[in-house]
N, C-alpha and C positions, 0 to 999 in steps of 0.2 A: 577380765581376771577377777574371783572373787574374792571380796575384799576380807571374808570371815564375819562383817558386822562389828558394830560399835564395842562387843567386848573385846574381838582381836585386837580392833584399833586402839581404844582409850587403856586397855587391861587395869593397873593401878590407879590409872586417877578415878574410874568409877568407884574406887571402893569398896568391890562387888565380897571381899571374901574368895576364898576356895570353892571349884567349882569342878563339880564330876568330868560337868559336861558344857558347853554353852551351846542354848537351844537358840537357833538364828535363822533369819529368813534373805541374812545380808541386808538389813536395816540400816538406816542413817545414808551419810554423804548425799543427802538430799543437796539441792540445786541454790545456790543462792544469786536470785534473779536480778539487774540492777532494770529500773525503771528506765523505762527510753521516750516514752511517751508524756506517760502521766506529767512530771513538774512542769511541763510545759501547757498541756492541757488544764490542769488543776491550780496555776500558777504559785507553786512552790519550790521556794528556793532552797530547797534541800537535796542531797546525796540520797537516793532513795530504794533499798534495797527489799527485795521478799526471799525470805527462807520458803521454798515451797515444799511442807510437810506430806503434801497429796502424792509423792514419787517415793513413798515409803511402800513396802509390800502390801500390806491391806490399804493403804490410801491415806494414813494419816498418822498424827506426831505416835500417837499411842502405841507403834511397835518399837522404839524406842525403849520404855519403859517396861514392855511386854516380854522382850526379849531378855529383861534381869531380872525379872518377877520369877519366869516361868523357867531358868535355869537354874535360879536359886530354889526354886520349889521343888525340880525336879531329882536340885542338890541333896535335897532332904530326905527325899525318899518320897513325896506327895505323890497320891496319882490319879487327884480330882484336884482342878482346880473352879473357881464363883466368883461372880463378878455381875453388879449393879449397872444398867449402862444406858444411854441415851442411842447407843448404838453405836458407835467407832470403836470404845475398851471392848464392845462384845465382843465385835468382828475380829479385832486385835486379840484376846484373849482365844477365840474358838480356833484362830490357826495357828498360833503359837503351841497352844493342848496339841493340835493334829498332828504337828511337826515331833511334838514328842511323844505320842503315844501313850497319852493317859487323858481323860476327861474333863468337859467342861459345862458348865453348867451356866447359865446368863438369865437374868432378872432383868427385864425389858418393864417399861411402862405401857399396858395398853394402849393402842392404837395413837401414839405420840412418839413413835420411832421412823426414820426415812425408808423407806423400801428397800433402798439399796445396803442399808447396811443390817438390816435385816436379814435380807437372803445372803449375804456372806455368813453371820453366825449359825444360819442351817445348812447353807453348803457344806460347810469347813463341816459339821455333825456336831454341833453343839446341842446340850437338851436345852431351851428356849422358856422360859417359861413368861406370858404375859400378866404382869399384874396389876390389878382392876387399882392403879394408884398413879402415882408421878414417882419421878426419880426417886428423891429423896425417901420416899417410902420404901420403896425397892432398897434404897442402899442400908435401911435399918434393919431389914430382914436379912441381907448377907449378913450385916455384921457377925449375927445371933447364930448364924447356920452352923461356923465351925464346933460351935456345943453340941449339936447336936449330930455330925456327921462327919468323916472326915474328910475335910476340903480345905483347900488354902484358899483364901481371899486374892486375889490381885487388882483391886481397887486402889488410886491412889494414897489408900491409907496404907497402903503397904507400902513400908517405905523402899523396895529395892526397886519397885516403878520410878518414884522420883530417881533415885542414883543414876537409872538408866538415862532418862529424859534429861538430865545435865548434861547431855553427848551432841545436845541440839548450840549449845551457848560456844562448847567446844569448835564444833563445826564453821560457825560464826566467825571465833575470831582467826582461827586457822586459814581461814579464805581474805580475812579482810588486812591479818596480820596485824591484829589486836583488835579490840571491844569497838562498835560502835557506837558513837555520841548517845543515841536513844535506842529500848529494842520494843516494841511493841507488840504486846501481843492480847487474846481473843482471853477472857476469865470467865468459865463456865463454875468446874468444879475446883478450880484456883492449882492444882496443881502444878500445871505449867510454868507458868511466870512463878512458881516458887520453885520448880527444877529448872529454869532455866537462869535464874540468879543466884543461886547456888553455885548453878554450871560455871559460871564465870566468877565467882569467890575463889572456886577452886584453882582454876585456871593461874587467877593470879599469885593463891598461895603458893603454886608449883612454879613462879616466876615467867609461865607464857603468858600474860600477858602484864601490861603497868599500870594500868584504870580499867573503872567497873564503870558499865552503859547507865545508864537514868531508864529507868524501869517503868513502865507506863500499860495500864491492864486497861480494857474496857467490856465491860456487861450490856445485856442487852436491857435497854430500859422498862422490859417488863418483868426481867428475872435479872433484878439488880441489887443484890443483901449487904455485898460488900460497902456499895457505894450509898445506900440508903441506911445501912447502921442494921438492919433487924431482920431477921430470918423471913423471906417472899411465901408464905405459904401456899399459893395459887401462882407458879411460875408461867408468864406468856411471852414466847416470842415464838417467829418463822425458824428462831436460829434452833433448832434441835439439841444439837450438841450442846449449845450451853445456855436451858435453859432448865437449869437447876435454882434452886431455891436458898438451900442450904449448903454452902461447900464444904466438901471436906478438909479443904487448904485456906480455910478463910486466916486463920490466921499468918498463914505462911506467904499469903496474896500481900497481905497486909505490911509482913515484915520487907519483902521485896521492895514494894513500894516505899517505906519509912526509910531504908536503910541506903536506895542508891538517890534518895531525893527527890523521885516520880511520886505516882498517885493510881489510884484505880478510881476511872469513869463512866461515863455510860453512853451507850448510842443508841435512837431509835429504830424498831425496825427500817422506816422508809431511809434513812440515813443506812443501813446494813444492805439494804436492796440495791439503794444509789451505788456502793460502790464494790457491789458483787458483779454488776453490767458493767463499771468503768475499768475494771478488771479485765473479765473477758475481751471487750470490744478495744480496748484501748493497748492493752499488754499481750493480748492471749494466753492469760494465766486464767482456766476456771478450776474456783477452787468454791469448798461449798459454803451457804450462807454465812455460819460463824465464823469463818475464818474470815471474810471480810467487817469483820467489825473492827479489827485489828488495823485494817485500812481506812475504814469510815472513821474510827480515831483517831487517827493523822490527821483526816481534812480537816476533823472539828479542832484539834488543836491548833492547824495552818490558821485557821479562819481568829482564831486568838491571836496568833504572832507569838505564839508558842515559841517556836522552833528559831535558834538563831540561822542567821543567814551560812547557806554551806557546811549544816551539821550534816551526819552520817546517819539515817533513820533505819533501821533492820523492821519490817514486820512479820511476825510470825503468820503465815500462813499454811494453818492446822489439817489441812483435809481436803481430799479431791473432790471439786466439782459434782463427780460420777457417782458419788456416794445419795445425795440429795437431791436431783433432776427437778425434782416437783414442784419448787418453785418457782425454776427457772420457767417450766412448761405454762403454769399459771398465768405467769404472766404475757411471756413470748412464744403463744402456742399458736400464733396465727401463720398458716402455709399457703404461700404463694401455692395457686394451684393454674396446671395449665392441661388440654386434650394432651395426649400422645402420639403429636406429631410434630415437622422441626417448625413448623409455621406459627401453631399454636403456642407451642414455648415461646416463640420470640414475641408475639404477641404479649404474653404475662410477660415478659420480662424489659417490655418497651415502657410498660406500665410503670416502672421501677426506673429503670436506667436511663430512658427516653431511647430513640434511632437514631 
């Protein structure tokens, strides 16, 4: 049965305003996974849950937000919409334009976007443009575009992307029947952990729920601005998605973190890879690199004694697997190979399992 999406469901508590129409792909009610494996494997004594954002229509948290960008845009009468992207806002933004039948337009970075979420913002028919720079660059050129043409913005600097993305915190505690002890999540372009702390401000102003989670971001140690104090101008990690330099939520990352008594840290790639394969292999959640940093942050904090004993850990995890292949393939590309026949199979596979 469809659900109408996050505006049917939240209506007023998003805040969204009057709305023509609400453009929807039946986003949200994503899955909130509880770990079966991992504390025991990882040996941590926590309650351990993942929000898995990858069962959203394009693959990840960004139709959430997409979905009240592009209704309030189309509220208005807009019938171009633009947008700066490491590649999930594109994908999210080019089917959201298609569902409503007006334009969209996407600023990619040169050849530092995942394949996969590329060929979604030109299925969907978005115009593509590559530009010979990094995110951050791309996102100064949107800014400037509405001067000269008329387009709406739906980067997280608009603010009805965040209003929407508070439907992710909602979700949370409606499953878990209030906030959980810590919520974890992946800080790229920082809006996230700043809609999703919101999300749950709100929550308790409307009296569902009676305490706010302890807030805790983690960046990838090569595009980490937040956690080093000064703008990354050469951003590096595998993690795509958030390997921005300059966030546009930095200060909203910030307030998250100050306000429920967390912090924004950092994780190494090899720390991001460890536990994108403890993921898969251990859970059967593949979700794509950056979204396991969210995980890789737990460990690093278990390995502190962080976490008291039998707290309730939530991780955001932002985006499917199928989005980013390529660096799973890098690594795990080796194929069992055997003739085509049943002899020869059991042979490779004696190899492996023994007889």
């Amino acid at each position: 049965m469809p659900s109408g999406g996050i505006i049917a469901r939240y209506g007023d508590l998003l805040e969204l305003g009057p709305l023509s129409s609400a453009i929807t792909l039946e986003e949200g009610a994503t899955p909130l996974i509880e770990a079966r494996r991992l504390p025991h494997e990882c040996n941590l004594q926590i309650r351990l849950l993942f929000k898995f954002e990858g069962s959203n229509p394009t693959g990840s948290f960004k139709d959430r937000g997409m979905t009240a960008a592009v209704s309030k845009a189309v509220s208005a009468g807009s019938r171009a919409i633009v947008c700066a992207s490491t590649g999930n806002t594109a994908a999210s933004a080019a089917a959201y334009a298609a569902r409503a039948g007006i334009a969209c337009l996407v600023l990619l970075p040169k050849g530092n976007v995942a394949l996969g979420k590329l060929a979604q913002s030109l299925v969907y028919g978005a115009t593509v443009v590559a530009v010979d720079g990094n995110f951050d660059q791309s996102l100064e050129i949107v800014r400037r575009l509405p001067e000269r043409m008329p387009l709406t913005i739906v980067n997280s600097i608009n603010p009805d992307r965040l209003l929407g993305q508070r439907s992710a915190a909602f979700e949370v505690a409606d499953a878990l029947g209030g906030a959980p002890d810590y919520h974890v999540l992946p800080v790229g372009n920082a809006g996230n952990i700043t809609a999703t702390w919101r999300g749950y401000k709100r929550y308790k102003e409307a009296g569902r729920i009676r305490r706010l989670p302890v807030m805790l971001g983690f960046q990838a140690a090569g595009a980490a601005p937040i956690v080093d104090g000064r703008i990354c101008e050469d951003p590096r990690t595998l993690a795509t998605a958030i390997r921005i330099g300059n966030p546009a939520s930095w200060e909203g990352a910030r307030e998250a973190a100050s306000e429920s008594g967390g912090n924004i840290d950092k994780v190494t790639d090899e720390e991001i890879l460890a536990a994108y394969f403890q993921l898969a292999r251990t859970e059967g959640i593949f979700a794509e690199p950056a979204s396991a940093a969210s995980f890789a942050g737990v460990l690093k904090k278990a390995r502190q004694g962080y976490f008291p004993f039998g707290t309730t850990v939530v991780c955001t995890l932002t985006g499917n697997g199928l989005k980013d292949p390529d660096n799973a393939m890098k690594v795990e590309s080796k194929l069992l190979e055997a003739p085509g026949d049943f002899d020869g199979v059991c042979r490779a596979l004696e190899q492996v399992i023994g007889s």
